[in-house]
C-alpha positions as CSV (number, residue, x, y, z in Angstrom):
1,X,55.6,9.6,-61.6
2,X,57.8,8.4,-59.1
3,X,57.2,11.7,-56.9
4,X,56.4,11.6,-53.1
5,X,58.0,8.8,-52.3
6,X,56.3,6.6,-54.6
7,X,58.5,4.1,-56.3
8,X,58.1,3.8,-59.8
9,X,56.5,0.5,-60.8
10,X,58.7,0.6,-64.3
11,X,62.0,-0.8,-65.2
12,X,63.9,2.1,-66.5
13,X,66.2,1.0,-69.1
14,X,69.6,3.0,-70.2
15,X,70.3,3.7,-73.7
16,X,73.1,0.5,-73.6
17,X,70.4,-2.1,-72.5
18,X,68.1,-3.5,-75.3
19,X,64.7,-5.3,-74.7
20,X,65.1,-8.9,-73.5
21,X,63.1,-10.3,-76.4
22,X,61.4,-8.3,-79.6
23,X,57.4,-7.5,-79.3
24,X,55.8,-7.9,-82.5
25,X,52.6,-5.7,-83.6
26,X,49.5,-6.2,-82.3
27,X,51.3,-8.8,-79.3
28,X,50.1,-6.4,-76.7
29,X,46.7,-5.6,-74.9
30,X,45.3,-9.0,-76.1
31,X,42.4,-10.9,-74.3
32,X,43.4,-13.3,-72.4
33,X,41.2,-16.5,-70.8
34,X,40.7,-16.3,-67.1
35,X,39.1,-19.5,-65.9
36,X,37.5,-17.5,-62.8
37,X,35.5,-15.1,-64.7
38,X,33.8,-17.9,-67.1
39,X,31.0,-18.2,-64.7
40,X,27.3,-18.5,-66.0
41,X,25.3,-15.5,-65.9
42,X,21.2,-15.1,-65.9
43,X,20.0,-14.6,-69.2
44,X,17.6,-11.7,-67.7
45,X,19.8,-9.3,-66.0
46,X,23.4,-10.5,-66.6
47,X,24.2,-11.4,-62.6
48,X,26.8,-13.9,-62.4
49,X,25.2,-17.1,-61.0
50,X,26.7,-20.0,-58.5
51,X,27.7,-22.7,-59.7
52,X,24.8,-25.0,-57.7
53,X,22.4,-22.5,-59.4
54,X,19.4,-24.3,-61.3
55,X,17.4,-22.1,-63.3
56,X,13.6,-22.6,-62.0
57,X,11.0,-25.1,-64.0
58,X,8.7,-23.1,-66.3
59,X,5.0,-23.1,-64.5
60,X,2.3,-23.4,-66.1
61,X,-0.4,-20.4,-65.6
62,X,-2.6,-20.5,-62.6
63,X,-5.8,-19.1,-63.5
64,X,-8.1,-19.6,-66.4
65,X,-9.4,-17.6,-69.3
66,X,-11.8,-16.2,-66.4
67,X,-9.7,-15.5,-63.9
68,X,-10.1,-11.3,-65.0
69,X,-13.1,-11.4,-62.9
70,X,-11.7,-12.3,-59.8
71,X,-9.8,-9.3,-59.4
72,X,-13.5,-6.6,-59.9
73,X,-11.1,-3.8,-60.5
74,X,-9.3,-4.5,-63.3
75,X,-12.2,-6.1,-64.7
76,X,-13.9,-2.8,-65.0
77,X,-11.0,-1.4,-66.0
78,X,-9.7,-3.4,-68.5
79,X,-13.4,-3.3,-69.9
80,X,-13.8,0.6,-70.0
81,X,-9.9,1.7,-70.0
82,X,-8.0,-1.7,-71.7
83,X,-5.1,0.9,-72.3
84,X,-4.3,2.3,-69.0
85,X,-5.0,-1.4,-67.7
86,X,-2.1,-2.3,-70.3
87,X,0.1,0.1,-69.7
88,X,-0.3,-0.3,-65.8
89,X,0.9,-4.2,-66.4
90,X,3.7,-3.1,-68.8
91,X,4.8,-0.9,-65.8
92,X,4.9,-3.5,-63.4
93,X,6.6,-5.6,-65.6
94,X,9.5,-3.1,-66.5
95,X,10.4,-0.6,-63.8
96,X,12.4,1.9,-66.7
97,X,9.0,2.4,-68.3
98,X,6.4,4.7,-67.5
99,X,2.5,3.1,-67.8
100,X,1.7,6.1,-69.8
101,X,4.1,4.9,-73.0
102,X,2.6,1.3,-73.6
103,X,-1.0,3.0,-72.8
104,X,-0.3,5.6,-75.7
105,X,0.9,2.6,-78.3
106,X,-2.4,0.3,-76.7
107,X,-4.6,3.3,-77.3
108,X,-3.1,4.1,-80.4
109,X,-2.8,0.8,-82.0
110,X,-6.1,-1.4,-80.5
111,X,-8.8,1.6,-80.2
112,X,-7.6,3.3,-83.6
113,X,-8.1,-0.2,-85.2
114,X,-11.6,-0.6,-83.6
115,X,-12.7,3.2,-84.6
116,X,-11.2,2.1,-88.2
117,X,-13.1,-0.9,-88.5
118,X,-16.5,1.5,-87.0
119,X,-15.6,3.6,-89.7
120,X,-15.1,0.7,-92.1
121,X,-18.7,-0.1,-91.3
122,X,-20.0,3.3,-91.7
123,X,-18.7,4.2,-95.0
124,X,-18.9,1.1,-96.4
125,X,-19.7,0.9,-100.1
126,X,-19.4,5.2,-100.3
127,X,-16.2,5.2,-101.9
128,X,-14.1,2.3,-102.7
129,X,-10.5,3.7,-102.1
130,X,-11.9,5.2,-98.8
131,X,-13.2,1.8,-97.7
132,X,-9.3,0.4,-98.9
133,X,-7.7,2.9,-97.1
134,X,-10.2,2.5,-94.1
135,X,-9.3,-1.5,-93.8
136,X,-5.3,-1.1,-94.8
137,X,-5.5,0.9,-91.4
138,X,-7.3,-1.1,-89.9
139,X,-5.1,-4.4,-90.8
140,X,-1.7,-2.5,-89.9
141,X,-3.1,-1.3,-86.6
142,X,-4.3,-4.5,-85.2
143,X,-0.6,-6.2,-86.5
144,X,1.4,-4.1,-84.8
145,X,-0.9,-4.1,-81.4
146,X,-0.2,-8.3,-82.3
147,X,3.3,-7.9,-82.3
148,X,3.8,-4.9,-79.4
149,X,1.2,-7.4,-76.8
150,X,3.2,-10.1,-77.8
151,X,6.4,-8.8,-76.9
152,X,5.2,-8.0,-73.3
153,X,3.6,-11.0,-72.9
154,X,7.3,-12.7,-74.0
155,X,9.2,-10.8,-71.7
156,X,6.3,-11.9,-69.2
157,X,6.5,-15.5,-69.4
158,X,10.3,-15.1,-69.3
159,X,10.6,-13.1,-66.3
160,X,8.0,-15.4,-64.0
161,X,9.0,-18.7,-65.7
162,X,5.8,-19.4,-67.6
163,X,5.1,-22.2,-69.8
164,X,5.0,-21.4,-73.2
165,X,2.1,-22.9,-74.9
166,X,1.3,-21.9,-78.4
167,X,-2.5,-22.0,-79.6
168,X,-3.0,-23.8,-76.4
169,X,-6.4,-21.6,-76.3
170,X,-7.6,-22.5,-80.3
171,X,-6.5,-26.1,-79.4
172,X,-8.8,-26.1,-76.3
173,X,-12.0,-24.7,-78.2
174,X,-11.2,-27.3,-81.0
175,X,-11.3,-30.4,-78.8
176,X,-14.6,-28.8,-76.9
177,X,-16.2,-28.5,-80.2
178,X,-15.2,-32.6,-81.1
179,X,-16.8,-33.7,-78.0
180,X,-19.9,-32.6,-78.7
């Protein structure tokens, strides 16, 4: 190691010398605390932050329940193609993933459920463990759409600081209907 003019960076020890003080098992390679590398780091994507950093205030949303129709394209879209629309979104959200994944699962999960529950309706009443099997389908499909939509729509309102408001939109309808 000590070729080329390269001093070794060991102490070389002769057989008469002994270590200045005995090691015990497991003493080596140990973590230790470095104050300098305890900084914060952004839940998101792991960056270390500064220390003035402060994360920004969630926001509430900024357009309404109708604010789809501003935007004429995805309107139609989402109206005719709600799965490429989806998967289009998911792709914007995450770069890694391709829009044709998330429109697969969409298509798979949202349009399967609503040709289950045509199907429901058609053979209703034909043969009862047909008409169970049709609506056990049906139930699974449109839970796991539930939990996949969720999911994105997590990862959405943590990524562009969005206010979390749960059954904000039942809670709306319900004090609507008591001021009738």
């Amino acid at each position: 190691m000590a070729d080329g003019g390269n001093p070794s960076r060991y102490v070389k020890l002769t057989k008469d010398q002994a270590p200045l003080e005995d090691i015990k098992p497991g003493e080596l390679n140990q973590p230790i605390e470095v104050p300098q590398l305890n900084v914060r780091r952004c839940n998101e994507c792991g960056q270390p932050l500064p220390e003035s950093f402060e994360p920004p205030a969630d926001e509430p949303w900024t357009t309404g329940i109708f604010g789809c129709a501003e935007d004429t394209e995805s309107c139609w879209q989402g109206l005719f193609c709600p799965c490429v629309l989806f998967g289009r979104n998911v792709e914007k959200l995450r770069e890694d993933t391709p829009w044709t994944t998330p429109c697969v699962c969409h298509a798979i999960f949202v349009e399967g459920g609503m040709a289950l529950a045509a199907g429901t309706a058609l053979f209703y009443g034909i043969d009862p463990r047909t008409s169970f099997l049709f609506c056990e389908g049906l139930l699974f499909s449109w839970w796991m759409c539930g939990i996949y939509t969720g999911l994105v729509r997590q990862s959405l309102q943590k990524k562009y600081h969005l206010k979390v408001i749960i059954l904000s939109l039942c809670l709306s309808v319900i004090t609507d209907i008591l001021q009738i």
